[in-house]
mmJSON file of the N, C-alpha and C atoms, coordinates in Angstrom:
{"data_MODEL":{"atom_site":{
"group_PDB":["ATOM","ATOM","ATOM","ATOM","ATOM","ATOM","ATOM","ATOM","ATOM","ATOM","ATOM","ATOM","ATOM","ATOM","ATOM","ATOM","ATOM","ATOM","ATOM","ATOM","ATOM","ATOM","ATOM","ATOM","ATOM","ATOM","ATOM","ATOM","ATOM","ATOM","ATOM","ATOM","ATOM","ATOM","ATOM","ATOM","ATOM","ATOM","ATOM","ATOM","ATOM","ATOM","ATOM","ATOM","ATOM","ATOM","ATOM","ATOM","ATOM","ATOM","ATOM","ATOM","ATOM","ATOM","ATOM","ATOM","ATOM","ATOM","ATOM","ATOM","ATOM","ATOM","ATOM","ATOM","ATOM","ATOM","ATOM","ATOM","ATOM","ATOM","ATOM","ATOM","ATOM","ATOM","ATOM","ATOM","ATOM","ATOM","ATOM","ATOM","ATOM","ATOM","ATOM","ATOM","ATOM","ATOM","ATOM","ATOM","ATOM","ATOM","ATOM","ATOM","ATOM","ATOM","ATOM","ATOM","ATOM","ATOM","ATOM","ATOM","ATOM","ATOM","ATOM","ATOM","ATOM","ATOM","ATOM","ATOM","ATOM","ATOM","ATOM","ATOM","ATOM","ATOM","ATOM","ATOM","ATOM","ATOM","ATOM","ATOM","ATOM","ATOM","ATOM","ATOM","ATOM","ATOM","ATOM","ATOM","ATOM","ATOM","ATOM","ATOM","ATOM","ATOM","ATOM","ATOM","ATOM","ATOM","ATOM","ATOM","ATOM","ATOM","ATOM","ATOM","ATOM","ATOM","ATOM","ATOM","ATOM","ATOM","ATOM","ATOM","ATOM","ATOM","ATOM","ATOM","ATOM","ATOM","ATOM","ATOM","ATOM","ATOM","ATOM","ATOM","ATOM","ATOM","ATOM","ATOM","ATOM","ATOM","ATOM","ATOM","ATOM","ATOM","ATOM","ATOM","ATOM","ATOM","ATOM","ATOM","ATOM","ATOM","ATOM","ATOM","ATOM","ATOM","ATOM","ATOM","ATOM","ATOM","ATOM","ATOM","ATOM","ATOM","ATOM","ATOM","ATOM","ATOM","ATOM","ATOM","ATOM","ATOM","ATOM","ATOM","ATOM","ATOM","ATOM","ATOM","ATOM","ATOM","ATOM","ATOM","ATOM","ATOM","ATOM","ATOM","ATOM","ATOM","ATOM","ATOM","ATOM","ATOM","ATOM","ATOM","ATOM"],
"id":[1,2,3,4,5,6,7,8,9,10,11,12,13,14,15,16,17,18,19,20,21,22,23,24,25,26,27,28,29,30,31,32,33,34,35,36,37,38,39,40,41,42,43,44,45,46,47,48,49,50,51,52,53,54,55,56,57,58,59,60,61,62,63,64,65,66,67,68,69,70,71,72,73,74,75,76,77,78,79,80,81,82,83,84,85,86,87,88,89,90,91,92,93,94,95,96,97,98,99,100,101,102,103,104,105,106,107,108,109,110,111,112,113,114,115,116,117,118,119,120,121,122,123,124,125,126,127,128,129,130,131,132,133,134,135,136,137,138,139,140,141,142,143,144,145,146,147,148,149,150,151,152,153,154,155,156,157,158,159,160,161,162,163,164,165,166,167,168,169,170,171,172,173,174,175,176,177,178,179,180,181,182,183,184,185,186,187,188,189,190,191,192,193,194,195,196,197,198,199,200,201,202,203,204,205,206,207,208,209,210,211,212,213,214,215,216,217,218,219,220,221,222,223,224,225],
"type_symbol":["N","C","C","N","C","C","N","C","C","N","C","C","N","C","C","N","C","C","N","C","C","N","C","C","N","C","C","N","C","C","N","C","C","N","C","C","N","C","C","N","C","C","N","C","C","N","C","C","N","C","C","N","C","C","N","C","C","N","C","C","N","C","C","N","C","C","N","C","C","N","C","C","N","C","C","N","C","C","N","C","C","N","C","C","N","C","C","N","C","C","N","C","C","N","C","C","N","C","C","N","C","C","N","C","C","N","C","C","N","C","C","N","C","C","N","C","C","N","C","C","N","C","C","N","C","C","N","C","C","N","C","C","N","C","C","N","C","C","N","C","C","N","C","C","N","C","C","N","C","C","N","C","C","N","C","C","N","C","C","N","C","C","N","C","C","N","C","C","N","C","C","N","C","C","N","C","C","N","C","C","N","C","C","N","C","C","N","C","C","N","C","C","N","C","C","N","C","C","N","C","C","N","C","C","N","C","C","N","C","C","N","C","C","N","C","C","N","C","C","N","C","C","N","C","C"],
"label_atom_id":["N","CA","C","N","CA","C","N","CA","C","N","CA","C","N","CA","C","N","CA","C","N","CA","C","N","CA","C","N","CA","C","N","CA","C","N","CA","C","N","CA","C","N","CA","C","N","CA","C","N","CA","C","N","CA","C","N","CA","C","N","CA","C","N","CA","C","N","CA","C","N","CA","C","N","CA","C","N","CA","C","N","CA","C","N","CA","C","N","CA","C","N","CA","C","N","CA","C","N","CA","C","N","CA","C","N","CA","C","N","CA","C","N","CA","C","N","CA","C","N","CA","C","N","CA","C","N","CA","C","N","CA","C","N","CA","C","N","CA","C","N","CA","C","N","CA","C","N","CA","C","N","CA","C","N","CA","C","N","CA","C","N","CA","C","N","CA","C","N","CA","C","N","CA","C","N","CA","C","N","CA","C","N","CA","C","N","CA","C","N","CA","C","N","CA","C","N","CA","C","N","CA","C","N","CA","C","N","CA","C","N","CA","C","N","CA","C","N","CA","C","N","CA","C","N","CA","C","N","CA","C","N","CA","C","N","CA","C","N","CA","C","N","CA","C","N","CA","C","N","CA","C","N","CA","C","N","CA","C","N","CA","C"],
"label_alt_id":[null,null,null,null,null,null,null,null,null,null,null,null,null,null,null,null,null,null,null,null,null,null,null,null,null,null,null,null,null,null,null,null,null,null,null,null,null,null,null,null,null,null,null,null,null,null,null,null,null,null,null,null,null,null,null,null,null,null,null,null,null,null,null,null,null,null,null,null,null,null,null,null,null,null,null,null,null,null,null,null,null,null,null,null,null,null,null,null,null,null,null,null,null,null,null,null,null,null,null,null,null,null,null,null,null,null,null,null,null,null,null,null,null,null,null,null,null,null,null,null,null,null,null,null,null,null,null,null,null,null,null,null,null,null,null,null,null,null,null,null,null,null,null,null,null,null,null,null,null,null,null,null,null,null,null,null,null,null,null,null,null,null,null,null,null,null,null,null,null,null,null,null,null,null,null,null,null,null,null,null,null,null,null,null,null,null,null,null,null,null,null,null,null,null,null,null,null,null,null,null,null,null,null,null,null,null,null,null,null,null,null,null,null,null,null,null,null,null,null,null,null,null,null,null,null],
"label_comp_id":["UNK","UNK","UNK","UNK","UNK","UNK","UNK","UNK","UNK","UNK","UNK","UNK","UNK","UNK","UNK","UNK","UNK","UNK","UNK","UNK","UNK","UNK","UNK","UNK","UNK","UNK","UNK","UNK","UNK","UNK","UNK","UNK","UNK","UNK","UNK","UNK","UNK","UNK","UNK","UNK","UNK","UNK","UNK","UNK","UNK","UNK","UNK","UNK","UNK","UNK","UNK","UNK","UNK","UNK","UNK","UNK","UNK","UNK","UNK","UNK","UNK","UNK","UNK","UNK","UNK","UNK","UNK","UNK","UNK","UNK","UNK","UNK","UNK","UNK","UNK","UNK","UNK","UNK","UNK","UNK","UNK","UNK","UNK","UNK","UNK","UNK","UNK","UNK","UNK","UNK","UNK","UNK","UNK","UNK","UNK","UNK","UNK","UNK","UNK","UNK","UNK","UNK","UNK","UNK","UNK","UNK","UNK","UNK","UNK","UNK","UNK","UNK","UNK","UNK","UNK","UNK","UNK","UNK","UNK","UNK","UNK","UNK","UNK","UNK","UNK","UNK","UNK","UNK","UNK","UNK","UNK","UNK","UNK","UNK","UNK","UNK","UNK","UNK","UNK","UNK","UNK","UNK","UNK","UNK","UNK","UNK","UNK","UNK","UNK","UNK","UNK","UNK","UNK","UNK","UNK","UNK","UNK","UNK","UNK","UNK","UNK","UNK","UNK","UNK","UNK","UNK","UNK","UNK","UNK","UNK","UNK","UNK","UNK","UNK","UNK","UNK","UNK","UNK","UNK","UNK","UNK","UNK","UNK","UNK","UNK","UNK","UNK","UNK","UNK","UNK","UNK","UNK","UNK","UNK","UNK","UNK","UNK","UNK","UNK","UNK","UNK","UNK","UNK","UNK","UNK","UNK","UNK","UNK","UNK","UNK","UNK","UNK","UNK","UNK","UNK","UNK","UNK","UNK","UNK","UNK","UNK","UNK","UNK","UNK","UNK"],
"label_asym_id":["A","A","A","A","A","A","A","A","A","A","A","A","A","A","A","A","A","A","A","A","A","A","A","A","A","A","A","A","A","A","A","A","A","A","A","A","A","A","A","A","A","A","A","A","A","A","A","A","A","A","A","A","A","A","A","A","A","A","A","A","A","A","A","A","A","A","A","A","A","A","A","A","A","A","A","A","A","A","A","A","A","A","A","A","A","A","A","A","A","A","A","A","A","A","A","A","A","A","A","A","A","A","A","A","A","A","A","A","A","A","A","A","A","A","A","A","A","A","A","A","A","A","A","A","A","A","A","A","A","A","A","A","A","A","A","A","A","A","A","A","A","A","A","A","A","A","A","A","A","A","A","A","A","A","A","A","A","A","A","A","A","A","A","A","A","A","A","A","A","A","A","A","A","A","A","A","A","A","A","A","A","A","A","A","A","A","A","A","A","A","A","A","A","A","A","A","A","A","A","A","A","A","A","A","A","A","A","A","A","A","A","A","A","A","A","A","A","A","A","A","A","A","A","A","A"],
"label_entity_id":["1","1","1","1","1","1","1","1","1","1","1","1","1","1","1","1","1","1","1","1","1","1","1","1","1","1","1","1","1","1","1","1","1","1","1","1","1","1","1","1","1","1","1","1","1","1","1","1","1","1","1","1","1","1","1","1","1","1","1","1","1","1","1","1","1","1","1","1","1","1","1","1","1","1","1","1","1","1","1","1","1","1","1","1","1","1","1","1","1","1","1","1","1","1","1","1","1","1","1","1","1","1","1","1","1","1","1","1","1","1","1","1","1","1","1","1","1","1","1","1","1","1","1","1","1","1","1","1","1","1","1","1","1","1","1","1","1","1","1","1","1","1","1","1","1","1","1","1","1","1","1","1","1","1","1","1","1","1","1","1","1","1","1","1","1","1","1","1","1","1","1","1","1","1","1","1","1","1","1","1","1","1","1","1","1","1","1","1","1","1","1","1","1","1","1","1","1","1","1","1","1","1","1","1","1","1","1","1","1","1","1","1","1","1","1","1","1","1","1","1","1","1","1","1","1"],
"label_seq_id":[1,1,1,2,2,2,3,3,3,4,4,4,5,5,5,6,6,6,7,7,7,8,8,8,9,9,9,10,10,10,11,11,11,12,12,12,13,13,13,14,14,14,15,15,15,16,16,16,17,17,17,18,18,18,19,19,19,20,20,20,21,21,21,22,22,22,23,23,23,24,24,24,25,25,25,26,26,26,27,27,27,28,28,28,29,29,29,30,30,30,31,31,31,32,32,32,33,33,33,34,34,34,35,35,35,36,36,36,37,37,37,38,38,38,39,39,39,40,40,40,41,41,41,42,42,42,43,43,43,44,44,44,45,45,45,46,46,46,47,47,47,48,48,48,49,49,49,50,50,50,51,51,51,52,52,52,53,53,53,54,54,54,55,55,55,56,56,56,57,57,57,58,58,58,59,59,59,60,60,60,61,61,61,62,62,62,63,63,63,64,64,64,65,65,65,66,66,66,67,67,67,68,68,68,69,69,69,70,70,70,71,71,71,72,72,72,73,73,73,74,74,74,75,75,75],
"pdbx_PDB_ins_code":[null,null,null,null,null,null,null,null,null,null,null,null,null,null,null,null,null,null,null,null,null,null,null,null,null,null,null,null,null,null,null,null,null,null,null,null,null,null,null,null,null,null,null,null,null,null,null,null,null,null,null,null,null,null,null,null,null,null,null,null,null,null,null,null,null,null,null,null,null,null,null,null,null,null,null,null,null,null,null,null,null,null,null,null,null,null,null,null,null,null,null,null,null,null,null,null,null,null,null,null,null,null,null,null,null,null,null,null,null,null,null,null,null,null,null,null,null,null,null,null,null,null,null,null,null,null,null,null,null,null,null,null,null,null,null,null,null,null,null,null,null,null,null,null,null,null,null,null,null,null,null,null,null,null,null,null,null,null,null,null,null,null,null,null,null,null,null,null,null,null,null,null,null,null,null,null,null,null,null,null,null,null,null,null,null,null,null,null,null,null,null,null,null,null,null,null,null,null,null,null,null,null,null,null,null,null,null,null,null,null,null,null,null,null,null,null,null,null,null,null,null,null,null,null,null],
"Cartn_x":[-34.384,-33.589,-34.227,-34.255,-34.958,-33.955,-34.537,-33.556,-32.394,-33.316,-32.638,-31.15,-31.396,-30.602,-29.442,-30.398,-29.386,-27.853,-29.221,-27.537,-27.11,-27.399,-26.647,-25.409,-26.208,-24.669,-23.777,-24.026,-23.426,-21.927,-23.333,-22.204,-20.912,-21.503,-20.552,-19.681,-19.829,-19.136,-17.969,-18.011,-17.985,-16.556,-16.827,-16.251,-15.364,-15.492,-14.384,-13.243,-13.967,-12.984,-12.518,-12.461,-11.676,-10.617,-11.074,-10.145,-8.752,-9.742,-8.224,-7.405,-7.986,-6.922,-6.185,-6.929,-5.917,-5.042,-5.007,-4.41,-2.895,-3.389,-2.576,-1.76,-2.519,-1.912,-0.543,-1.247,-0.021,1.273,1.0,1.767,3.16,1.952,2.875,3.808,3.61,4.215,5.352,5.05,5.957,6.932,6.887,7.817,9.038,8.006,8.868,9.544,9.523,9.889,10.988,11.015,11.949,13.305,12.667,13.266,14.301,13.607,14.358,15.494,15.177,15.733,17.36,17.319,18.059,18.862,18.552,18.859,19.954,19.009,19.903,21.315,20.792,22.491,23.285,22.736,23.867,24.346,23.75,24.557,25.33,25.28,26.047,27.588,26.853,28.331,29.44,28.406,29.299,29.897,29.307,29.829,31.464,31.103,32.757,33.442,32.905,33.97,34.6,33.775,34.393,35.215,35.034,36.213,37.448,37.098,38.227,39.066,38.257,39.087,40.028,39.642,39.975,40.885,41.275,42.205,43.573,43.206,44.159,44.736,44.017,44.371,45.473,45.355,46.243,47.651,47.298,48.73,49.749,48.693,49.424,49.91,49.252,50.072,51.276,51.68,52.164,53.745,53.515,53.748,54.611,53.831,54.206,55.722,54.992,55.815,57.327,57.235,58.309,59.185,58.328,59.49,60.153,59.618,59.871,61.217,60.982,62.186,63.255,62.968,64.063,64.703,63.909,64.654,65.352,65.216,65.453,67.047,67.359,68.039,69.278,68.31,69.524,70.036,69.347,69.968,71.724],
"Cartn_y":[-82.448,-83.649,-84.783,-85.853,-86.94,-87.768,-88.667,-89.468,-89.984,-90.755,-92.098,-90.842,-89.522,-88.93,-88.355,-87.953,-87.863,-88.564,-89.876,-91.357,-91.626,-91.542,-91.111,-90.359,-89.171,-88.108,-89.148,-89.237,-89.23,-90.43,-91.604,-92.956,-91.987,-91.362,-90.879,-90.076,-88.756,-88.375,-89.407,-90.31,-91.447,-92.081,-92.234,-93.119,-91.973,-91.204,-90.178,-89.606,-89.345,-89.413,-90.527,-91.351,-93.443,-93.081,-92.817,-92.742,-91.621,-91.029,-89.37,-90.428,-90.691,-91.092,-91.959,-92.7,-94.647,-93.879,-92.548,-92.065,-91.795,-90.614,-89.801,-90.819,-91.873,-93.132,-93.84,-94.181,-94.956,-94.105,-92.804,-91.643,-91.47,-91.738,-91.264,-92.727,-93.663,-95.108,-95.179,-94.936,-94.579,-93.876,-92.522,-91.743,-92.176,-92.767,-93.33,-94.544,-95.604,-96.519,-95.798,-94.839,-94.075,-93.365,-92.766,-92.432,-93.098,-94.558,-95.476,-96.178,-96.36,-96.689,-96.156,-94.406,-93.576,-93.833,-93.906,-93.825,-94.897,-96.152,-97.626,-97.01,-96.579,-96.071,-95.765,-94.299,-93.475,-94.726,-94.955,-95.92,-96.609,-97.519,-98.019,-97.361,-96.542,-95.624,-94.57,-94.558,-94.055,-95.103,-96.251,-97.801,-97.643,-98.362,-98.282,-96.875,-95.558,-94.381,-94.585,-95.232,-95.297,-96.318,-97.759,-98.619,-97.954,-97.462,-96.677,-95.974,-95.44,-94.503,-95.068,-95.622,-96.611,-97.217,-97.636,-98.406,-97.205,-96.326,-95.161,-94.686,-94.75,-94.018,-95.151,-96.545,-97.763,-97.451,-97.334,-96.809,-95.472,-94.623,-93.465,-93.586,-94.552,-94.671,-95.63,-96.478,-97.552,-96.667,-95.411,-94.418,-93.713,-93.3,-92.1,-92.766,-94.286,-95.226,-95.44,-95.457,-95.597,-94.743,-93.32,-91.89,-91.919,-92.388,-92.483,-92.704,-94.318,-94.921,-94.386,-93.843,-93.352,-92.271,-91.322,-89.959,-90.727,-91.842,-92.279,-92.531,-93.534,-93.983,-92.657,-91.728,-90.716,-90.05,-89.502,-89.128,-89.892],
"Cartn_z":[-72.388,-72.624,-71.824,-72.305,-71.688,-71.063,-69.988,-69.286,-70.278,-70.495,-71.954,-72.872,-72.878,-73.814,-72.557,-71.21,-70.982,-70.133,-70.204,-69.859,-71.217,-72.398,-73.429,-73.459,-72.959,-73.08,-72.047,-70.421,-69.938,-70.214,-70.76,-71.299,-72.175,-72.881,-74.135,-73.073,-72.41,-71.531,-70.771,-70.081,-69.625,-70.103,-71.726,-72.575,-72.642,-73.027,-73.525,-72.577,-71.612,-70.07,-69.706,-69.835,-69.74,-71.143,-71.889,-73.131,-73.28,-72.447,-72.073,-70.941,-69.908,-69.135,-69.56,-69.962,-70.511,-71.77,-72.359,-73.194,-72.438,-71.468,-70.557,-69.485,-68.833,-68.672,-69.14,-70.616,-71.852,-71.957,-72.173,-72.156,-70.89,-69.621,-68.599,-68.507,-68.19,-68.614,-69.225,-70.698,-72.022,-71.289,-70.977,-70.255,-69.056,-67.987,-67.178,-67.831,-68.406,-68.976,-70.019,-70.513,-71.246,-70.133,-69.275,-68.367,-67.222,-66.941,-66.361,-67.059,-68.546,-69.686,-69.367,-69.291,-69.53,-68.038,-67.104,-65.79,-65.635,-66.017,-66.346,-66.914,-68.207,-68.488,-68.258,-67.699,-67.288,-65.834,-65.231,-63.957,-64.457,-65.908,-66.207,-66.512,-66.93,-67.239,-66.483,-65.489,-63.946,-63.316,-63.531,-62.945,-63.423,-65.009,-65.792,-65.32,-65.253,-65.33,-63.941,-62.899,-61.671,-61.557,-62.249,-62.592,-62.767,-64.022,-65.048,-64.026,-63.435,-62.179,-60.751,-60.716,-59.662,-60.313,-61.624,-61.909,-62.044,-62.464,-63.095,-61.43,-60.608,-59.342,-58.619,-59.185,-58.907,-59.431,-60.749,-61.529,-61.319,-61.146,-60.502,-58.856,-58.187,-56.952,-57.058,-57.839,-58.684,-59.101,-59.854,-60.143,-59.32,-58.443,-57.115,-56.276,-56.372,-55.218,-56.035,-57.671,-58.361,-58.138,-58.704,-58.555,-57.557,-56.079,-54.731,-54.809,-54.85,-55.264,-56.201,-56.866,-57.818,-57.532,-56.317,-55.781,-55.005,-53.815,-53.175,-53.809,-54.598,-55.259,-55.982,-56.292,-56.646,-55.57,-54.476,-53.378,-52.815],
"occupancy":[1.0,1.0,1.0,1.0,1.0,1.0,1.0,1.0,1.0,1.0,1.0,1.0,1.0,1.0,1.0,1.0,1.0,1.0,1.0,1.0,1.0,1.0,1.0,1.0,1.0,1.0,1.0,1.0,1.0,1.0,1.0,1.0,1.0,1.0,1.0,1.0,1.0,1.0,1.0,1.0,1.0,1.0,1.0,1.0,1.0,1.0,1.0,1.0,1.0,1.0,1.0,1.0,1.0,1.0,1.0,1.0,1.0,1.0,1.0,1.0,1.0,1.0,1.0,1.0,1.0,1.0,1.0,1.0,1.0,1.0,1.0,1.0,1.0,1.0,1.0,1.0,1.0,1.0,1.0,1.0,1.0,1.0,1.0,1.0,1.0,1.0,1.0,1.0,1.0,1.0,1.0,1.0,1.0,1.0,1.0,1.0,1.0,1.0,1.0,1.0,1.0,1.0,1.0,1.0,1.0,1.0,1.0,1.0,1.0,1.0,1.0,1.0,1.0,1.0,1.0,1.0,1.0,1.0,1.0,1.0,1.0,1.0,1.0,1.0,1.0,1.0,1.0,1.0,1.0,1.0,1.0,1.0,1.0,1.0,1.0,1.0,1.0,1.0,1.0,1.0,1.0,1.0,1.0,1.0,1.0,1.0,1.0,1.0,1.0,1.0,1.0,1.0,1.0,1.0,1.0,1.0,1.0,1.0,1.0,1.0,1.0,1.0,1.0,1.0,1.0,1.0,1.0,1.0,1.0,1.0,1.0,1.0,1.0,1.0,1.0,1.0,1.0,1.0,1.0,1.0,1.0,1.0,1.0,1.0,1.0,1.0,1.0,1.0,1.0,1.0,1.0,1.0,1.0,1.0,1.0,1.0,1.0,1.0,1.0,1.0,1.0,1.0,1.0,1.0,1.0,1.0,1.0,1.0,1.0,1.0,1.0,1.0,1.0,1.0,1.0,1.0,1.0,1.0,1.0,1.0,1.0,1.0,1.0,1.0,1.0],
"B_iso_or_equiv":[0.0,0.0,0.0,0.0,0.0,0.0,0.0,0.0,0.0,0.0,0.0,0.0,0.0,0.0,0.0,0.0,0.0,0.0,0.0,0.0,0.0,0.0,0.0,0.0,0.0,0.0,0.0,0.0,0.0,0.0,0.0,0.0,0.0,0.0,0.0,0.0,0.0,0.0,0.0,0.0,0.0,0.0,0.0,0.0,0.0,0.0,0.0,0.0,0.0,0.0,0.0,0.0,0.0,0.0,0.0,0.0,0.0,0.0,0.0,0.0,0.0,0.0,0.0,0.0,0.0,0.0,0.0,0.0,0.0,0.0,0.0,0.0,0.0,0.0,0.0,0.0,0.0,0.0,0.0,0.0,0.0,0.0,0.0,0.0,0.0,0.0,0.0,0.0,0.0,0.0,0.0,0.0,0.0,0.0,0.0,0.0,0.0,0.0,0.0,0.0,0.0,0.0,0.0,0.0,0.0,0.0,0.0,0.0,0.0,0.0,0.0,0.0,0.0,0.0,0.0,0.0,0.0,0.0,0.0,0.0,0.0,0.0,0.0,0.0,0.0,0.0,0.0,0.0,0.0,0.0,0.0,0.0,0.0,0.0,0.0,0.0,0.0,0.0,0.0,0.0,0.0,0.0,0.0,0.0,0.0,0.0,0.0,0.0,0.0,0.0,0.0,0.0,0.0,0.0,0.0,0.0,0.0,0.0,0.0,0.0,0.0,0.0,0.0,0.0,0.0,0.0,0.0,0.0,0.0,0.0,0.0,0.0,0.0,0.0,0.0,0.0,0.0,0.0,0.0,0.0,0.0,0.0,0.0,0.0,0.0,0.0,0.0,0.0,0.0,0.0,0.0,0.0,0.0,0.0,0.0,0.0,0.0,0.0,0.0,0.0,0.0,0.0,0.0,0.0,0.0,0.0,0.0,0.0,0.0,0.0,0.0,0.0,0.0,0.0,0.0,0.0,0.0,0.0,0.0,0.0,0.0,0.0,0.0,0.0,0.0],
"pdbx_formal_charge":[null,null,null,null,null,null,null,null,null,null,null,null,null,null,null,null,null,null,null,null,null,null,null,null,null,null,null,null,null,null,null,null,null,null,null,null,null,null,null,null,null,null,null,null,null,null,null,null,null,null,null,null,null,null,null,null,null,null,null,null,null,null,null,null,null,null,null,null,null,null,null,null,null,null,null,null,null,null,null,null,null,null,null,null,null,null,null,null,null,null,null,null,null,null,null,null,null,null,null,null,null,null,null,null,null,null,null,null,null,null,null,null,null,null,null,null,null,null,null,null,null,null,null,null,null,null,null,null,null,null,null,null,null,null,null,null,null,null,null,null,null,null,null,null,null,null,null,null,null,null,null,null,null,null,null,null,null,null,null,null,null,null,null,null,null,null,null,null,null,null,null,null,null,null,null,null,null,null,null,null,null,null,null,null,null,null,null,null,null,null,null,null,null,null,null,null,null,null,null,null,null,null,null,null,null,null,null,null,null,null,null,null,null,null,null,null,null,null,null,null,null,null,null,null,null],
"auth_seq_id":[1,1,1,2,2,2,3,3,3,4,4,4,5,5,5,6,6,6,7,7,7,8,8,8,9,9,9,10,10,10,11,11,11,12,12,12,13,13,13,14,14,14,15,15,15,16,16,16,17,17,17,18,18,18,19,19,19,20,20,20,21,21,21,22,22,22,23,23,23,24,24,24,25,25,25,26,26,26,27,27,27,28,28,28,29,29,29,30,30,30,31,31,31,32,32,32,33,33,33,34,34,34,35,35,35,36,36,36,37,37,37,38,38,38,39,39,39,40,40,40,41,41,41,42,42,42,43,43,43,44,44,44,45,45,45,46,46,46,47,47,47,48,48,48,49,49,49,50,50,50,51,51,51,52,52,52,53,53,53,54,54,54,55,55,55,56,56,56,57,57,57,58,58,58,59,59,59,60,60,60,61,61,61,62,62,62,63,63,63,64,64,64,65,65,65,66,66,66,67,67,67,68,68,68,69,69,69,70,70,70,71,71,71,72,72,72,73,73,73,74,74,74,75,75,75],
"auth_comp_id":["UNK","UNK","UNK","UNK","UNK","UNK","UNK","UNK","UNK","UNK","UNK","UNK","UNK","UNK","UNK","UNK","UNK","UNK","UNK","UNK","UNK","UNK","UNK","UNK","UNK","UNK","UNK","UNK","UNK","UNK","UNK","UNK","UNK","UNK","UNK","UNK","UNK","UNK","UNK","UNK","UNK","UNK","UNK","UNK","UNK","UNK","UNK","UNK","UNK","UNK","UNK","UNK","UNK","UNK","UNK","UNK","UNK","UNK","UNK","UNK","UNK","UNK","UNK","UNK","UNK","UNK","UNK","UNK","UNK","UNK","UNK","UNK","UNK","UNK","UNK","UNK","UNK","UNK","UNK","UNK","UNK","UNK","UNK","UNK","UNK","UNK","UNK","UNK","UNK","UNK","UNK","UNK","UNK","UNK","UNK","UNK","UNK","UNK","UNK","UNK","UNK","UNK","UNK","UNK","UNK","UNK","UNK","UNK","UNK","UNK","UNK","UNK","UNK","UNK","UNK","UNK","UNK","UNK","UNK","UNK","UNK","UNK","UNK","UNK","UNK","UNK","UNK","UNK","UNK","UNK","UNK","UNK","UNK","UNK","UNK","UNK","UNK","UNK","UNK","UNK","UNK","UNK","UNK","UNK","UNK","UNK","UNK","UNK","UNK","UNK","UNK","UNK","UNK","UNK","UNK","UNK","UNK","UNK","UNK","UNK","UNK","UNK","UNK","UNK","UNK","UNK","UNK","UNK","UNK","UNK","UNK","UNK","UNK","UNK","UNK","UNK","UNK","UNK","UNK","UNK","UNK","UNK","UNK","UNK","UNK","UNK","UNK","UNK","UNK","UNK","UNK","UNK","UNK","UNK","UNK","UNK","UNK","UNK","UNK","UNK","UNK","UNK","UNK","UNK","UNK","UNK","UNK","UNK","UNK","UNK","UNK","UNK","UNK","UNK","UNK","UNK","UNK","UNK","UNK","UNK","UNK","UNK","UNK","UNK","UNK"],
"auth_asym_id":["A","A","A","A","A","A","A","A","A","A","A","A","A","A","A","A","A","A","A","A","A","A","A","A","A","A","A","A","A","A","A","A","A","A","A","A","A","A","A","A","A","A","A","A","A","A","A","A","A","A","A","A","A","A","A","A","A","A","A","A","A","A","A","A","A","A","A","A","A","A","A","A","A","A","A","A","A","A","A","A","A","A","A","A","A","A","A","A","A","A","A","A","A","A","A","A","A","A","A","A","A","A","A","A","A","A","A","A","A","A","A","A","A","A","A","A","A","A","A","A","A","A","A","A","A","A","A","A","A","A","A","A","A","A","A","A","A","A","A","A","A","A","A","A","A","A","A","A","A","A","A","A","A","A","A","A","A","A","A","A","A","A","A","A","A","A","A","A","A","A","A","A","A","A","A","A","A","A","A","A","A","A","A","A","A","A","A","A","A","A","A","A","A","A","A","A","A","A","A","A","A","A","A","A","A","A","A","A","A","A","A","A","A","A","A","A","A","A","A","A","A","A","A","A","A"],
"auth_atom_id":["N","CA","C","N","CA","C","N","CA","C","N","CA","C","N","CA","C","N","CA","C","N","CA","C","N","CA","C","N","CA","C","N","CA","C","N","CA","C","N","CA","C","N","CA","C","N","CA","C","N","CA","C","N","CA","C","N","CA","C","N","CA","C","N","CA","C","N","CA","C","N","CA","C","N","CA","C","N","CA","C","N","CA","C","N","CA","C","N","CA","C","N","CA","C","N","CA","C","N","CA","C","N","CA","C","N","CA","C","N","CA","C","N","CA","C","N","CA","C","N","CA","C","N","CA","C","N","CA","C","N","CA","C","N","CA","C","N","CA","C","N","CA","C","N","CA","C","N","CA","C","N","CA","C","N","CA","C","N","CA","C","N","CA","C","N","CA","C","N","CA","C","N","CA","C","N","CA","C","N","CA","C","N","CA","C","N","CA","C","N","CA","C","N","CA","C","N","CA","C","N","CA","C","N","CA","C","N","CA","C","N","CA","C","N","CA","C","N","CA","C","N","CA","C","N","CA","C","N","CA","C","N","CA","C","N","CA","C","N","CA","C","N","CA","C","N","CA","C","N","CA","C","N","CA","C","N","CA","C","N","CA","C"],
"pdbx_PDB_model_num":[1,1,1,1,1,1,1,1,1,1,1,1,1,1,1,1,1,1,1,1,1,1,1,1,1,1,1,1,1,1,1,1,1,1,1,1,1,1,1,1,1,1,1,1,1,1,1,1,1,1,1,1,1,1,1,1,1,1,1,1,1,1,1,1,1,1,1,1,1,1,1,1,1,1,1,1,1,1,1,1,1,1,1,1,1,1,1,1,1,1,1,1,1,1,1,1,1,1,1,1,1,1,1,1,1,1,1,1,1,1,1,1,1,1,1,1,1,1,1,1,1,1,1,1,1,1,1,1,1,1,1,1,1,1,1,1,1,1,1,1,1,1,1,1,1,1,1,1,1,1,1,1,1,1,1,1,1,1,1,1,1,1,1,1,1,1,1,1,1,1,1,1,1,1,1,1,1,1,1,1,1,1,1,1,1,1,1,1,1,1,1,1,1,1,1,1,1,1,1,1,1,1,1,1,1,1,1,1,1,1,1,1,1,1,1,1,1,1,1,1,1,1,1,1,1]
}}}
């Protein structure tokens, strides 16, 4: 193999290994960007369920304090 063929191969070698990574790269990217995507969400949605919760735990003490009163009252 002669020089010239074999910085040939190597360019080609070269090119093809830049092309796997910037592949495997785009790939891993894609993923996390999918992944954060998903993450965003779900926080969003533990956000509201913990609203949600917090409001219901208002009403049921709201609640608790009524019955109170009302044993109170029948006593």
């Amino acid at each position: 193999m002669t020089l010239k063929e074999k910085l040939t191969s190597l360019t080609t070698e070269f090119t093809t290994l830049k092309t796997k990574i910037r592949t495997k790269f785009t790939a891993q990217t894609q993923t996390i960007t999918q992944t954060q995507t998903k993450l965003n969400e779900s926080n969003r949605k533990l956000e509201l369920q913990m609203k949600e919760n917090s409001e219901n735990e208002k009403v049921l003490e709201t609640l608790l304090k009524e019955f109170k009163e009302l044993e109170e009252e029948i006593k």
